[in-house]
C-alpha positions in Angstrom: 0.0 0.0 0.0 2.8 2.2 0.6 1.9 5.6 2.1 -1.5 6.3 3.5 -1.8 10.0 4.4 -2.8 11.8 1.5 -5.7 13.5 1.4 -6.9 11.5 -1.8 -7.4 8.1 -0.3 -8.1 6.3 3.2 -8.2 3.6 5.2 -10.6 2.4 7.9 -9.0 -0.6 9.8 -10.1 -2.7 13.0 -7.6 -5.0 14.9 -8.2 -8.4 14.9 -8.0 -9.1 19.0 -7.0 -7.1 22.0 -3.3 -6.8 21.8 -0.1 -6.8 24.4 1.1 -3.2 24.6 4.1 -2.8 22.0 7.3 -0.5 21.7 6.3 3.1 21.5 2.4 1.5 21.5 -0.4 1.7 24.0 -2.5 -1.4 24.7 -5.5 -1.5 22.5 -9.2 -2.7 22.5 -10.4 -5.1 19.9 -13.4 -3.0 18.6 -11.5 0.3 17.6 -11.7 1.8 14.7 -9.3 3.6 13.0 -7.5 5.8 10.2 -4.2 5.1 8.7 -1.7 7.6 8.7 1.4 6.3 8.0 2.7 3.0 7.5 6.4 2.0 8.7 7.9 -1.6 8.1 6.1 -3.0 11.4 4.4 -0.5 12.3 0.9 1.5 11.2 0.8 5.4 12.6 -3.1 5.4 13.3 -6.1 7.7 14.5 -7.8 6.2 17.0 -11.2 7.6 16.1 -12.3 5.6 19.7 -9.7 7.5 21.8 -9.2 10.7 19.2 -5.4 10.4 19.0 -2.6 9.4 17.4 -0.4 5.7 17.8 1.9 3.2 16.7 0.0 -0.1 16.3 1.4 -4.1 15.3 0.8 -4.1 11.5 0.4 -7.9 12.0 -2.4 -7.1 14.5 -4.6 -5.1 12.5 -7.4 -6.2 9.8 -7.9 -3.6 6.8 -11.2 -4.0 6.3 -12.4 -1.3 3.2 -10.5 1.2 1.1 -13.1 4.1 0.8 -12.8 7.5 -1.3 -11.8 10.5 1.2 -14.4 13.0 1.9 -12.7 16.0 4.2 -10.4 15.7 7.1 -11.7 16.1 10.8 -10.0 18.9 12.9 -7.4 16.5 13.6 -6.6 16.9 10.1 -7.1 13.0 9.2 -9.3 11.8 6.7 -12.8 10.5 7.3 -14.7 7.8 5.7 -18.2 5.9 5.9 -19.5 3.7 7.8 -17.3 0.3 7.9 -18.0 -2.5 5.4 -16.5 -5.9 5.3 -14.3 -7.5 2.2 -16.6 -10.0 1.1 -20.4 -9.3 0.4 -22.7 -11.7 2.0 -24.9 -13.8 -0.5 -28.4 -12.8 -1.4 -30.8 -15.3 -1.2 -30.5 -16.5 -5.0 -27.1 -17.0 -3.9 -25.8 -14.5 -6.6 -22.8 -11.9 -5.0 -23.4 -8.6 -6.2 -20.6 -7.3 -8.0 -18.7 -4.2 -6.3 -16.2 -1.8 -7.1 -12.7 -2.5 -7.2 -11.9 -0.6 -4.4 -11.7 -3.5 -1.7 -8.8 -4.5 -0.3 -7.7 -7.7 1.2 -7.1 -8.3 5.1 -3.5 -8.3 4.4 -1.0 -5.8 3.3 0.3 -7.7 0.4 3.3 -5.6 0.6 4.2 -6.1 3.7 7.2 -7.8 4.9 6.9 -8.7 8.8 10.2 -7.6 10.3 11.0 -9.3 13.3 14.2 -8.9 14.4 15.5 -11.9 12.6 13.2 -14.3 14.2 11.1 -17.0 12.3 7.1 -16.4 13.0 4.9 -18.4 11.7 1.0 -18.4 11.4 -1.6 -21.2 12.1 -3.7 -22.1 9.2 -6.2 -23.5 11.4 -7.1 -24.3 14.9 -5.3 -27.4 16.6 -6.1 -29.5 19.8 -2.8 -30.7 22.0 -3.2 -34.2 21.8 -0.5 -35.1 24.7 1.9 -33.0 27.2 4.2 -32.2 25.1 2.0 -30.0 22.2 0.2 -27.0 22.3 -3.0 -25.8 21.7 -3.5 -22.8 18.8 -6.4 -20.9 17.0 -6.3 -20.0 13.5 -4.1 -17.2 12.6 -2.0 -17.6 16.5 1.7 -16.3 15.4 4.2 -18.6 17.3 8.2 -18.4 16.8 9.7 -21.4 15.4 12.2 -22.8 17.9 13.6 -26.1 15.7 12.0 -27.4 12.6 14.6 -30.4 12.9 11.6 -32.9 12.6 9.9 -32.5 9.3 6.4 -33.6 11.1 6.6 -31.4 14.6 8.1 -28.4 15.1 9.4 -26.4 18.5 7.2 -23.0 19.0 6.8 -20.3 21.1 3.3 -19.3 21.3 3.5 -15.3 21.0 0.3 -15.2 23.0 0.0 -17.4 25.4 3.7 -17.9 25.6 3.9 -21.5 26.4 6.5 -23.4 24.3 5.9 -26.8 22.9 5.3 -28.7 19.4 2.6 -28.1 16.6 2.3 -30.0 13.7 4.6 -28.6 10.7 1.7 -29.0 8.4 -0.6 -26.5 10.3 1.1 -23.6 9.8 3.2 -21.8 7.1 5.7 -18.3 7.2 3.8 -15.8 8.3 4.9 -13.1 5.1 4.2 -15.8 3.1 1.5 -16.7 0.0 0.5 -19.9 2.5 -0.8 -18.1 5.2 -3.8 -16.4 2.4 -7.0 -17.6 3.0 -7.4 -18.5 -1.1 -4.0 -19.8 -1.7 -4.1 -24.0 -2.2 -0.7 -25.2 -2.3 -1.1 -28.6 -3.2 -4.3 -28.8 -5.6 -5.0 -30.0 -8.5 -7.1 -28.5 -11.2 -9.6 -31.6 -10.7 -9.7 -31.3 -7.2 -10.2 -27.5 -6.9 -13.3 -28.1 -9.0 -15.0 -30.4 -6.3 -14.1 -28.1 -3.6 -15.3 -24.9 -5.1 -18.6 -26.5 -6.6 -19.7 -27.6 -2.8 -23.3 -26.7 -2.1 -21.8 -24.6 0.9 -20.2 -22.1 -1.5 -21.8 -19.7 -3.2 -21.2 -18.2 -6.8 -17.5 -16.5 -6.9 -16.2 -18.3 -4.0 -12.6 -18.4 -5.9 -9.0 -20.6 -4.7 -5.6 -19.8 -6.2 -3.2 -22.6 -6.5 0.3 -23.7 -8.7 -0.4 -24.1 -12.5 0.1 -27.7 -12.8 2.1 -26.9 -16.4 4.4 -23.6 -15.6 6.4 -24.0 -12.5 6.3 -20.1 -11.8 3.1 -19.7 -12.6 -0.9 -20.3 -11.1 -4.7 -20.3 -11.5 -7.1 -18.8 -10.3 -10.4 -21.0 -10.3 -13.9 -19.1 -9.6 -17.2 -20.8 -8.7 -19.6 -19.5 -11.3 -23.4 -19.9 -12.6 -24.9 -19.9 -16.1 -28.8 -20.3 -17.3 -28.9 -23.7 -18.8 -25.6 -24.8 -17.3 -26.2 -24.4 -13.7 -22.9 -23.8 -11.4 -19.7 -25.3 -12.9 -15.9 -23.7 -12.2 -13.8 -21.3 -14.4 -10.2 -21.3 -14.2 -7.3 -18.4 -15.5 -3.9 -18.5 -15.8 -2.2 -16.5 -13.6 0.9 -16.1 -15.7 4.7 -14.5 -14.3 6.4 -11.5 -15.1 10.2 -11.6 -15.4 10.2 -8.6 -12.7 8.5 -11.0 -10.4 5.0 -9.8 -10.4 1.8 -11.5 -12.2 -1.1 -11.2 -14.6 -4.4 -12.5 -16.3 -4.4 -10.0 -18.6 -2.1 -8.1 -20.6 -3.5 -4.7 -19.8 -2.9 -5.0 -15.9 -0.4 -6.4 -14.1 -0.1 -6.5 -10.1 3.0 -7.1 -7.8 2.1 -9.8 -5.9 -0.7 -12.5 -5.8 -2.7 -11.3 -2.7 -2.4 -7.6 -5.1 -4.1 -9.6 -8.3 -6.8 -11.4 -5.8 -7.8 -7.6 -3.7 -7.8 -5.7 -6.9 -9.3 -8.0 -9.5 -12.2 -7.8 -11.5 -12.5 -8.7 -15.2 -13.6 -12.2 -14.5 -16.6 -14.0 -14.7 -17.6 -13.3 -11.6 -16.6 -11.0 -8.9 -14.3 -13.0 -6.5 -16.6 -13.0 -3.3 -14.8 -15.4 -1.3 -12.2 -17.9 -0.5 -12.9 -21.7 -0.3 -13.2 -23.2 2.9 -9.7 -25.2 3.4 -9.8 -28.7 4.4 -8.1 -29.7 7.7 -4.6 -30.9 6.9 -3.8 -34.5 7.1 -2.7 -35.6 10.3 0.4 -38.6 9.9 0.8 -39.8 13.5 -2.4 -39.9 16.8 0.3 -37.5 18.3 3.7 -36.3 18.5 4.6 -38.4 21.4 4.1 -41.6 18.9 5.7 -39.9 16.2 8.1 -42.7 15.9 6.5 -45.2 18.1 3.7 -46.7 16.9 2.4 -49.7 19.0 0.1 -48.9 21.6 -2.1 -50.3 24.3 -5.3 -51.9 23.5 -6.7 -50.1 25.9 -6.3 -47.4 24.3 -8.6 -48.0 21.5 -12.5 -47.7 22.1 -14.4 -50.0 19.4 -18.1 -48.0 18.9 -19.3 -49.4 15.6 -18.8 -52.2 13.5 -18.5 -50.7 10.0 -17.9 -54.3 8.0 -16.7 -57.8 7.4 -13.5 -58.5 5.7 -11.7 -61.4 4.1 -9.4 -61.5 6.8 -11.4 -59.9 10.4 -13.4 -57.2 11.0 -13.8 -53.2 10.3 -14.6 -51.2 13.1 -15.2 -47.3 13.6 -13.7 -46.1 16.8 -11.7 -43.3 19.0 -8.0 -43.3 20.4 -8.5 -41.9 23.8 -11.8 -41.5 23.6 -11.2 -38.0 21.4 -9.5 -39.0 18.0 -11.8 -40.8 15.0 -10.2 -43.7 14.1 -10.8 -47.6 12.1 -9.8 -50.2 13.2 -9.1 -53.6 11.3 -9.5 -56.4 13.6 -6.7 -59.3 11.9 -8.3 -62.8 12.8 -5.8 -65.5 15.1 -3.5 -67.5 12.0 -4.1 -64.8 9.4 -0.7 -63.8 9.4 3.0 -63.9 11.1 3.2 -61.2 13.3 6.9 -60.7 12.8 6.4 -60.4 9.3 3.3 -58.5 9.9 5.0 -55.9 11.9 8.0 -55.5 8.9 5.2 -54.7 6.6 3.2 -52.3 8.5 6.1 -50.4 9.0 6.4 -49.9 5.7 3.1 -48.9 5.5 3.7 -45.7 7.8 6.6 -44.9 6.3 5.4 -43.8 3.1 3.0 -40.8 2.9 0.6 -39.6 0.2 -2.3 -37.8 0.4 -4.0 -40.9 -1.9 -3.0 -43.1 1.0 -4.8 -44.3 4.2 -2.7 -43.0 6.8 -1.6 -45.9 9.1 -1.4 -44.7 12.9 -0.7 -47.2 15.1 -1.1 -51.4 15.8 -1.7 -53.4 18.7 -0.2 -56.5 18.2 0.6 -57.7 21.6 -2.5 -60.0 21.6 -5.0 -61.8 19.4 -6.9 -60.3 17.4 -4.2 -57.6 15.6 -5.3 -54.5 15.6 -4.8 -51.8 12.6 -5.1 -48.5 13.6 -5.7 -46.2 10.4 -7.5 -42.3 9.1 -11.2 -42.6 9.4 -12.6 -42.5 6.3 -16.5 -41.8 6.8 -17.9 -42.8 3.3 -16.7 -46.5 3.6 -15.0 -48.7 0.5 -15.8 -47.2 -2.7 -17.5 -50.5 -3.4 -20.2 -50.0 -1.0 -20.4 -46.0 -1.9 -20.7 -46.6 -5.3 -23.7 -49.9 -4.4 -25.6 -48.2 -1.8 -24.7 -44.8 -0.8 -24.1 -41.4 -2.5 -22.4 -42.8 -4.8 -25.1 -44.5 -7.3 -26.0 -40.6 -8.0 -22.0 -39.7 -9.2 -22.1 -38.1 -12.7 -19.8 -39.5 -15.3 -16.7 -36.1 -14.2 -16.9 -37.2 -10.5 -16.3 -40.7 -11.2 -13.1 -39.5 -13.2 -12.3 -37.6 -10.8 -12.1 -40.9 -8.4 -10.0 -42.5 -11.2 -7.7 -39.7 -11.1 -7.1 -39.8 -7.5 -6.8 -43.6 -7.4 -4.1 -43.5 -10.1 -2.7 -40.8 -8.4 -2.2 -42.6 -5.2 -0.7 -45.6 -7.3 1.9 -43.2 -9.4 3.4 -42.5 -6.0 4.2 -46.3 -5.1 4.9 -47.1 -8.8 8.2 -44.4 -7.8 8.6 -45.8 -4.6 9.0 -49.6 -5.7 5.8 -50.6 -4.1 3.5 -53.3 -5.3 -0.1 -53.4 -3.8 -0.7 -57.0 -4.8 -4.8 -56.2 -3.9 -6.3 -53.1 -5.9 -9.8 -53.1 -6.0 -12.8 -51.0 -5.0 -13.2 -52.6 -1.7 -9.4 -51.6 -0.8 -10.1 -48.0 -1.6 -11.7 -45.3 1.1 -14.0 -42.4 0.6 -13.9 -39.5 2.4 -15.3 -35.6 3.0 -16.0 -34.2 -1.0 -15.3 -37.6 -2.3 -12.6 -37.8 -1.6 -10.3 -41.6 -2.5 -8.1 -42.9 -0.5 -5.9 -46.5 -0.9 -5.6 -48.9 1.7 -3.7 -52.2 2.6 -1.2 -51.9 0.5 1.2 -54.4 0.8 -0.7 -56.2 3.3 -1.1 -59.0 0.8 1.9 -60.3 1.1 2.1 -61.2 4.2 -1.4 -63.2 4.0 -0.1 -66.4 5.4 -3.8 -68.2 5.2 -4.1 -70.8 2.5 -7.6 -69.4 1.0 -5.9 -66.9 -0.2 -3.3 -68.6 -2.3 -3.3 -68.0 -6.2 -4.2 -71.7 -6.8 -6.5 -73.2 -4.1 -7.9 -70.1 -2.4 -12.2 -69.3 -2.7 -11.0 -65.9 -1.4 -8.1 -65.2 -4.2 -9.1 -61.9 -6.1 -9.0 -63.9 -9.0 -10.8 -61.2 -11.2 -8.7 -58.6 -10.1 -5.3 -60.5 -10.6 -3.0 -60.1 -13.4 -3.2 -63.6 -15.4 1.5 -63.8 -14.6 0.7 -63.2 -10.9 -2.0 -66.0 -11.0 0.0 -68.7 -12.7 3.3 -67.5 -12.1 3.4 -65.9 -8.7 4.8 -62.6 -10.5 4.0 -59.9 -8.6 4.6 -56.3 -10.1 3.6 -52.7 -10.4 2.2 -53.6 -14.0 -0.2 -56.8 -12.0 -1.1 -53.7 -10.3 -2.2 -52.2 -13.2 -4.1 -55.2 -14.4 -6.2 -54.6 -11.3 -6.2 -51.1 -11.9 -8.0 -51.8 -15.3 -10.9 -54.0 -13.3 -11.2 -51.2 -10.8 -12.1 -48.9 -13.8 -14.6 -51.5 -14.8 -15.8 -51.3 -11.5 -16.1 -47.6 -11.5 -17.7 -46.8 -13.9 -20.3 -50.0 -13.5 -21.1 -48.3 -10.3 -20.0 -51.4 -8.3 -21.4 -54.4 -10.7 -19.0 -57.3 -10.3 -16.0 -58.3 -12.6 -17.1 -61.0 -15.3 -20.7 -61.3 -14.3 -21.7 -64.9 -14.9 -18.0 -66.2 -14.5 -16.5 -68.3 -11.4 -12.8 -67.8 -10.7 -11.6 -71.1 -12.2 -13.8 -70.3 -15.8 -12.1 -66.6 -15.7 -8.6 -68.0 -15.4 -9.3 -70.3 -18.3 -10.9 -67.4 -20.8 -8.3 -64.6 -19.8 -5.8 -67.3 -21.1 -8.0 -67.7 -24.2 -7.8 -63.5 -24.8 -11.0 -63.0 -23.5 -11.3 -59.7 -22.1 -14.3 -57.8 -20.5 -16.8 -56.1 -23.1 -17.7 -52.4 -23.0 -20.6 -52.2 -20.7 -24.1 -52.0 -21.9 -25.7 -49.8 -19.8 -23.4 -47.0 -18.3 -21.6 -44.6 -20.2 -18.1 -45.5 -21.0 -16.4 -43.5 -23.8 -14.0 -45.4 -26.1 -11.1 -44.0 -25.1 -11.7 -44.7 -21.8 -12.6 -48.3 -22.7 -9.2 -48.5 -25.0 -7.5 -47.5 -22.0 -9.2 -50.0 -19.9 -7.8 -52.7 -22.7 -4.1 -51.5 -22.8 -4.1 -52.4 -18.9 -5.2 -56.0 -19.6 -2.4 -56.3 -22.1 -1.3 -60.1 -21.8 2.2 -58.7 -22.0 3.3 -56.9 -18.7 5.8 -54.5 -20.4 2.5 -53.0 -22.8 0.6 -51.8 -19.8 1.1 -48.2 -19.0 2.5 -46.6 -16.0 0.2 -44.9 -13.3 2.1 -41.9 -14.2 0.5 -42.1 -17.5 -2.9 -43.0 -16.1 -2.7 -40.4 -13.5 -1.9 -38.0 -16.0 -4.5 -39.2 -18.5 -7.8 -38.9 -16.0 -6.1 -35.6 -14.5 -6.1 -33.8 -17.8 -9.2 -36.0 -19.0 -11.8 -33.5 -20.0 -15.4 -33.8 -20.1 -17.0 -32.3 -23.3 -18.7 -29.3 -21.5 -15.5 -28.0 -20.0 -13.6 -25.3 -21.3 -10.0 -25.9 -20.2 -8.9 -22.0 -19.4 -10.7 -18.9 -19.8 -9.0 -15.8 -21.2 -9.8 -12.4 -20.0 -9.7 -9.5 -22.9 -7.4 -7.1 -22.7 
């Protein structure tokens, strides 16, 4: 913003919270109202129109609320200005935002650079519950000093309110000057997935997200929920393209300094940007930062509330860690499996990350039955979804969208050496926005019970099994992609079962023959889709394709509607 005194413009700001008193600064009330003088580097010269005098205030404690035209200076020679407004205009009731001037300005100086004295301050993205001794409580936006970041998943802070000192989880916060900390900026989204966020019933039309173009490394979108007659609400997204000088623009005509300038000053769009998308909690990794790198707990521990299923191998159960934290449980039936070799795979399983995974917490494995401690997925198997829940009304785009996130989640063990030995519907979670998930990877392999052998088991995934790993024992990402190509099937059957009419023993023998699976009759299935769905069944391994390939095929798969990016006119 630069300077603020002239008698052209002014600014009306309130602080966010009652405040400790500063350098030079007199405590302050939450409520006041003010007029900005001057700014400094940290500091804002105000009128206190409460008080009717002049102070040094925090920038980093103060919200600017509305940039309004000047009208005359009071006799304390300052400017005056309306009555105060807020940034984003509520939603009338045909949930249509009225399109306003572009005088509004963000909460955040976009130019500002927090000085503080060489310290490291971060900001909380949103609020957090301590979870044992040795973490701390926050609120969205608490500032808190970063003591040691030397664990990637928990670091050492000083609370800069409450002062106490303990650890938060790294993924809850980000650098207090930085892009992270905005409301609208998505670090880690894809195009795909910021279209099911935005088109949430909660959100109304121009409830907008920015996040990294997924083709220029330097540059972004911006992605705005909109509404057309005939075509109902859908999402449009601009490139958000770099300047060498290091600022941005959409259109040739205007160009801004920063991000948070382009998003406060914007409005040659579609739609006027009314207001950020609602952030999803980050993922959590570990129950708490005191099992961080221990992971077996008590049993007692573990609160079993509701049985959510039957497996091939025990039982599903929704339930809480310490009566507070949702949790499933998988209950491992006695002789299922060694628990040395058990214990050697599920650490595996926690040591690899993705946000397409099911996070593995914790076992107990000191007693019969096993217990798997995992995220709480609150939709069930996508089997079941797809059967008898929301599911069965997907349109053709959402269940692309699962494909993409499925393939996305295999793409990251494909580079890790991973083989899943078990993709299928029933293996893969749903969550919040439809979110997919993958689960028991690897746990296959260490199935020890003879009804699930390749050649005598009833409960062999025959249909899903790559015809090599079935006669052969060969095992490999590109079996996994065999069973990728029935999951498709499945998919887009909305659950119908591999082969219909065929028992394991008859599907061995025609896969052999070159029999594949016809297009369906019945659900929509575009060729392409189908082709691909064939190139995964190749009877040679080394044909299939990679997950990167099918990740990147249902990412940038687009539906016939959907115009890929809109340009704005100069």
């Amino acid at each position: 913003m630069g300077r603020a005194h002239s008698s052209e413009k002014g600014w009306t700001l309130g602080s966010q919270g009652a405040g400790m008193a500063a350098p030079n600064c007199s405590a302050y009330r939450a409520t006041c109202i003010s007029h900005v003088c001057h700014y400094y580097p940290t500091f804002v010269l105000l009128y206190i129109k409460s008080d009717n005098k002049v102070e040094l205030r925090p920038k980093t404690y103060l919200t600017s609320v509305k940039l309004y035209p000047a009208y005359k200076k009071n006799e304390a020679g300052f400017t005056t200005c309306p009555s105060l407004e807020t940034r984003y205009t509520g939603e009338p009731n045909n949930r249509a935002v009225t399109r306003r001037p572009a005088d509004i300005v963000r909460t955040r100086n976009p130019g500002a650079c927090i000085s503080n004295g060489g310290r490291r301050v971060v900001k909380a993205l949103c609020a957090y519950t301590a979870r044992a001794e040795s973490d701390i409580s926050f609120r969205k936006g608490d500032r808190m000093e970063v003591l040691s970041d030397a664990e990637p998943d928990w670091w050492r802070v000083l609370h800069l309110s409450t002062r106490r000192e303990g650890l938060v989880p790294a993924n809850f916060v980000a650098e207090e000057s930085s892009v992270e900390c905005e409301d609208w900026f998505f670090p880690h989204v894809s195009r795909k997935e910021a279209d099911k966020l935005l088109l949430a019933e909660i959100n109304p039309r121009g409830t907008f997200l920015v996040r990294p173009a997924e083709h220029n490394p330097h540059g972004f979108s911006l992605s705005v929920k909109d509404w057309e007659e005939g075509r109902g609400y859908h999402v449009k997204h601009y490139k958000i393209k770099p300047l060498d000088n290091g600022g941005f623009y959409i259109a040739t005509n205007q160009t801004f300094p920063s991000l948070p300038a382009l998003v406060m000053s914007y409005t040659s769009l579609c739609h006027v940007l009314a207001r950020p998308c609602p952030k999803p909690e980050p993922q959590m990794w570990d129950l708490g930062p005191e099992l961080r790198d221990k992971w077996e707990i008590p049993r007692t521990q573990i609160q079993l509330i509701k049985k959510l299923g039957q497996g091939n191998f025990g039982e599903v159960y929704y339930g809480k860690w310490c009566n507070n934290i949702e949790v499933a449980v998988k209950t491992l039936r006695e002789g299922t499996m060694s628990k040395q070799a058990f214990l050697q795979e599920a650490a595996i399983m926690k040591k690899f990350r993705h946000k397409r995974l099911v996070a593995l917490y914790a076992v107990c494995s000191q007693q019969e039955p096993v217990y798997i401690v995992q995220e709480y997925m609150c939709k069930g198997s996508l089997l079941e979804f797809l059967r008898n829940g929301e599911g069965k009304a997907l349109h053709f785009e959402d269940l692309v969208y699962v494909a993409a996130q499925v393939a996305s989640g295999m793409e990251y063990l494909e580079s890790k050496l991973l083989i899943h030995r078990d993709l299928a519907a029933r293996n893969v979670l749903i969550g919040e926005n439809n979110v997919a998930k993958i689960c028991d990877f690897g746990l296959a392999r260490v199935i020890e019970d003879n009804e699930y052998c390749p050649k005598q088991g009833s409960r062999f995934p025959v249909k899903w099994t790559a015809p090599e790993a079935i006669i052969y024992g060969r095992f490999s990402i590109k079996s996994d992609v065999w069973s990728y190509g029935i999951l498709l099937m499945e998919l887009f059957t909305y659950g119908q079962i591999p082969y219909p009419g065929l028992h394991g023993k008859e599907v061995i023998e025609q896969v052999e023959r070159g029999y594949r699976m016809p297009k369906p009759v019945g659900h929509y299935l575009p060729d392409d889709i189908y082709r691909l769905m064939l190139q995964c069944w190749d009877a040679i391994p080394e044909k299939r394709p990679t997950f990167e390939f099918l990740n990147h095929y249902f990412e940038s798969f687009t539906v016939t509607s959907e115009i890929p990016y809109r340009e704005v006119q100069d």
